[in-house]
C-alpha positions, 0 to 999 in steps of 0.5 A, a space after each residue: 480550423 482543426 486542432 492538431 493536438 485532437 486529431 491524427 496524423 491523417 486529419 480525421 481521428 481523434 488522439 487518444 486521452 492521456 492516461 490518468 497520472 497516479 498520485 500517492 497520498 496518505 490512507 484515510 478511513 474514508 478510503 477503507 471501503 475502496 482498498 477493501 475492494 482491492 484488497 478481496 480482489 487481491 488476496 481472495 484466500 486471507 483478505 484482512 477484514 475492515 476491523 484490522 485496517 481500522 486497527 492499523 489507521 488507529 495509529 498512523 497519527 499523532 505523536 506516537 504513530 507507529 503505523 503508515 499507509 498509503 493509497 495509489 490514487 488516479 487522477 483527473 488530466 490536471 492532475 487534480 483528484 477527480 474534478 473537484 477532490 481535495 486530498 481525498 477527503 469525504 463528499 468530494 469527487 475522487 480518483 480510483 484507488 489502484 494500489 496501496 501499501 502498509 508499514 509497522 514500526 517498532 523498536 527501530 524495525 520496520 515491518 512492511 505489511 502489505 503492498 498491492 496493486 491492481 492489475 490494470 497497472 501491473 508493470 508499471 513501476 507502481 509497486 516499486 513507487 508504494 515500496 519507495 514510500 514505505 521506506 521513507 516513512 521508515 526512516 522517519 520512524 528512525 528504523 534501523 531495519 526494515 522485513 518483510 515476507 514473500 511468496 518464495 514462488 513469487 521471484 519477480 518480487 523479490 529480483 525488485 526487493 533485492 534491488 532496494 537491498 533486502 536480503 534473504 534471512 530465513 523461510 517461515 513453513 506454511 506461511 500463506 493458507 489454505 495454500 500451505 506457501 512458504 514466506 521467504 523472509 527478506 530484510 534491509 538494513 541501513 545504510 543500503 541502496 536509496 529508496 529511489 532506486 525504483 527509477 532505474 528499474 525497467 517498468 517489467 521488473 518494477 510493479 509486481 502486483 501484491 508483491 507483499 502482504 502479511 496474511 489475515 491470521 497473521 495480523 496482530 493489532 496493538 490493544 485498544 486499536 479500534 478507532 473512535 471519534 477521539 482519534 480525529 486530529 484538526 485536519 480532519 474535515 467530517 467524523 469519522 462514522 462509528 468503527 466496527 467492533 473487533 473481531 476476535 478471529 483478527 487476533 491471530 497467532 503468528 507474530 509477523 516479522 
């Protein structure tokens, strides 16, 4: 007997696999290895380096976090991690990473620092989906406001900030090297559209690819940023391996937001 749900309309031709659904989870350092990939692939001319994630997941945890990252990660048909993954964790099979996207919190602002997505999902609301994420951890953090910088030639992304209710406030000269690009620096404070809003945005205005990203010069880690086993919580399943020392070219110079 021939199965309809595996054949055409003509009987002989298979359909084509659903594609993979993308789930959005918590980075882990586990994960550092991947997004670093994107990451090169994305930002070629001021990739940040494995220390300065390293420094950001140092403090996305724990009673004091100030920090929240998120992977886009494809899953298995049913929606399961690879075959076998469970919330990503090391030894196990697990999706491809497709996109991230990272957030600063202090004094009641937030900073959002980084949004990529890879091309193969460009336009289809991903971008908008890590942005909705970034917000709700704002707002756990109790932030009043939320910045973040952009490209001032890369207007598709902000037609999609501005949806979510930043505004322009102010240019930073020369922001993007060796291009010599200026940011165009964006702001959103409370009360403002919901983080939802990326449900009634067309998919062609909605997954901008690497619509934000604080460069490498730019990033200032918070002192004693570099991980150690100390780090670790309970939920944790396997030690992390030992951390890359600092390096001192991640300092930086330029205070982001």
């Amino acid at each position: 007997m021939t199965d309809a749900a595996t054949t055409g309309a003509t009987g002989g031709t298979a359909a084509e696999p659903a594609p993979p659904a993308v789930v959005l989870r918590e980075m882990r350092w586990w994960d550092i290895p991947a997004v670093l990939a994107l990451e090169r692939e994305m930002f070629p001319e001021d990739a940040w380096t494995e220390g300065m994630f390293w420094s950001e997941l140092a403090h996305a945890r724990g009673r004091a976090s100030s920090r929240h990252y998120a992977v886009a990660e494809e899953t298995g048909r049913n929606g399961r991690n690879g075959e076998n993954g469970r919330n990503g964790e090391p030894g196990t099979a697990v999706g491809r990473i497709v996109g991230y996207g990272g957030l600063a919190a202090s004094g009641g602002t937030g900073d959002v620092q980084t949004i990529a997505v890879t091309r193969t999902h460009w336009g289809t609301g991903l971008g908008a989906r890590l942005l909705s994420e970034l917000l709700a951890a704002a707002s756990a953090f109790e932030c009043d406001e939320v910045l973040l910088e952009v490209r001032v030639d890369n207007t598709r992304a902000q037609r999609l900030y501005e949806r979510f209710g930043f505004q322009p406030i102010g240019i930073r000269r020369g922001y993007y090297q060796p291009g010599n690009v200026d940011a165009l620096v964006m702001r959103r404070t409370a009360p403002g559209p919901a983080a939802d809003a990326a449900h009634d945005l067309p998919l062609t205005e909605a997954g901008d690819p690497a619509a934000a990203h604080t460069p490498a010069a730019a990033h200032t880690p918070e002192p004693d940023a570099v991980p150690t086993a100390g780090h670790a919580t309970t939920e944790d399943t396997t030690e992390p391996p030992a951390a890359p020392a600092a390096d001192p070219d991640e300092q930086g110079t330029t205070i982001h937001g």
